[in-house]
N, C-alpha and C positions, 0 to 999 in steps of 0.2 A: 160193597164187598163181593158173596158169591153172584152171578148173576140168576135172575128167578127162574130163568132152565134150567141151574145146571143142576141144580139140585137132584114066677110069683116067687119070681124073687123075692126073699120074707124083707120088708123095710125095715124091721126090729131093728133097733143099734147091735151089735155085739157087745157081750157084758162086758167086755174089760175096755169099752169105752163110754161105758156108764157110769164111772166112776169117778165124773167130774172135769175130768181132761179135757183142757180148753185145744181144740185141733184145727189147724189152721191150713186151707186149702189153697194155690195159688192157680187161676185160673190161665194159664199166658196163648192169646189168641190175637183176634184180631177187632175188625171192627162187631163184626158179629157176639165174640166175648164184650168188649167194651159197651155195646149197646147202645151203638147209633143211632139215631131218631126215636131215642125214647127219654121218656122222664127217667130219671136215675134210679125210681125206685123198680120200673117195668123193665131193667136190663134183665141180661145173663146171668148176672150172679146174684145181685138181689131175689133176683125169681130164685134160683140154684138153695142160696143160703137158705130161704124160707123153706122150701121145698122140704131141704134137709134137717130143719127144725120142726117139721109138721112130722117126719118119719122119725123124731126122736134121738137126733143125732146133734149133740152139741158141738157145732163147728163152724167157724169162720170163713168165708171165701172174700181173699183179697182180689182186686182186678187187675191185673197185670195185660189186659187187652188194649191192644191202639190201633187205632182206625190205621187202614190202609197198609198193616204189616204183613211182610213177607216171611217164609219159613227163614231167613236172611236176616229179617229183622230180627224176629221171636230169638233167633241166637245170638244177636248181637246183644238183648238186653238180658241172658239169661244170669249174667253174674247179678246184675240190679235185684233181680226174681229172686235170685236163690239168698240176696244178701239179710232179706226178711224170715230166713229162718225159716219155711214155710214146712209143714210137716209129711206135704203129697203135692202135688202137682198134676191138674191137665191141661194138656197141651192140643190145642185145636187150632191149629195154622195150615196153610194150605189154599185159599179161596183166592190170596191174591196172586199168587203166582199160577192158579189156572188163567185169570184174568190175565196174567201180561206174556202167557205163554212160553214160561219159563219151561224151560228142560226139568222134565222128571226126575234125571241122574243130580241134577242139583237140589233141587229141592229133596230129594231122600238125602244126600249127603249131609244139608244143613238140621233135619229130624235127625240125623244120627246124632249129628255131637252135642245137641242137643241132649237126647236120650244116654249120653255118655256123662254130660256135665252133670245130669240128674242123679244119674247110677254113683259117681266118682261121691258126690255131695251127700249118698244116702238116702235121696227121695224119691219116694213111691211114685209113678207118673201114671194116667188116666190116657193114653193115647186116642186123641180121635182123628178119626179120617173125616174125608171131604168125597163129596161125589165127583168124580169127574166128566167131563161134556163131549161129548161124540164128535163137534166139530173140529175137533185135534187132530183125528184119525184113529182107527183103531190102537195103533200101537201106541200114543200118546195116554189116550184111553185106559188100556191096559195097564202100565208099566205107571201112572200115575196113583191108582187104586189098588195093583198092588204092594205099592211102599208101603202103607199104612200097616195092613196083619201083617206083613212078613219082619216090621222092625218090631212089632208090637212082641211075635214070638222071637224073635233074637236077643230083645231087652228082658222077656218074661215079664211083660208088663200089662196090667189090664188094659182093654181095647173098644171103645165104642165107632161100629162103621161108619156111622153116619150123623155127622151134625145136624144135619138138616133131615133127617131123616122124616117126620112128620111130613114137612113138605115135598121131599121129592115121592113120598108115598102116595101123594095125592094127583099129584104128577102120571105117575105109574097108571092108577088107574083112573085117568082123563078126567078128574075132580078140577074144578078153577081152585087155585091160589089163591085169590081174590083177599078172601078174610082172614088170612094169614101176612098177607104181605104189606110194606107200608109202598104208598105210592109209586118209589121207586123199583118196587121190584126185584129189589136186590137184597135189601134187609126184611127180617120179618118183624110184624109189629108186636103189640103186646100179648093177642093171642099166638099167636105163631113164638114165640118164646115160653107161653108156658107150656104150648105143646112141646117142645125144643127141651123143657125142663122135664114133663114127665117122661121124656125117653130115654134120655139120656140119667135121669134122677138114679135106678138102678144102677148103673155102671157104675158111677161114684160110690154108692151103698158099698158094692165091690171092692173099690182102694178103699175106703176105709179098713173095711175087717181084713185087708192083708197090713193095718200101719201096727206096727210092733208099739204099744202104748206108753211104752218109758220114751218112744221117741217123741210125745205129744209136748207142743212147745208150750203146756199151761199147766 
């Protein structure tokens, strides 16, 4: 998926989703959501679902991730996504069209109607971004990083920068990757996902306490 360059808040639930409310989250990414080279239980969302049951939050995370999708994909399958009812959404796509060096203006295009089919349906969305790689060029660079905040404030939707953020932090400050990544390089392994979970874990804490609870599907 991405390549391996390119890379107190209170957990409490909020009360009025302690009241039993089965809430269901649908994660729509890619291979990195889906959890490639790992046993099923060491994915993205399995980690994610736990994560969010250890902070007291009863909620479901479907995986709506498939290896090798494009922000093109993730919108082709969003009526599938959205046909499950799902009660929030995040949407972490982006890695494979740095990969095949897709135009920025398209891929923000295909995040848009995305974030419109979401908006139109009712559902909360989690937007996250992707690092983008310097071998693009600066303006590639640029203009790819900042689609993510700038649709995030156009939709008023919650915003995590960085999927990968653990690892490109290690990156940052000249730490190997090593024990975070699996072979390939590309994905990360088991620890590298629960890092992945603990950064990301707040954000989500976040769409939760903006879901209106009559809209919880349980």
């Amino acid at each position: 998926m991405v390549a391996g360059t390119l890379f107190a808040l209170s957990l409490a639930a909020p009360a009025d989703l302690q009241a039993g409310e089965s809430i269901t989250i649908a994660a729509l990414g890619d291979s990195l959501v889906q959890g490639y080279g790992l046993h099923q239980e060491e994915g993205f969302v399995p980690r994610l679902e736990a994560w969010l049951h250890e902070a007291g939050h009863e909620v479901r995370v479907s995986n709506a991730g498939v290896s090798g999708d494009t922000t093109a994909g993730g919108l082709a399958r969003m009526d599938w996504t959205l046909a499950d009812d799902p009660d929030a959404m995040i949407v972490a796509l982006g890695g494979n069209d740095l990969l095949r060096g897709i135009d920025p203006a398209e891929s923000r295009a295909n995040l848009d109607e995305i974030l419109q089919a979401a908006q139109s349906a009712g559902v909360p969305v989690l937007l996250v971004g992707m690092p983008a790689p310097g071998n693009y060029g600066p303006e590639y660079e640029s203009d790819f990083a900042a689609m993510y905040p700038e649709l995030a404030e156009e939709y008023d939707v919650a915003f995590h920068e960085n999927f990968l953020e653990p690892i490109t932090a290690k990156i940052g400050a000249g730490e190997p990757i090593d024990d975070l990544m699996q072979d390939d390089r590309i994905h990360p392994n088991a620890d590298g996902v629960e890092r992945i979970v603990d950064a990301i874990g707040p954000s989500v804490v976040t769409l939760l306490e903006d879901l209106d609870p009559d809209d919880a599907s349980g």
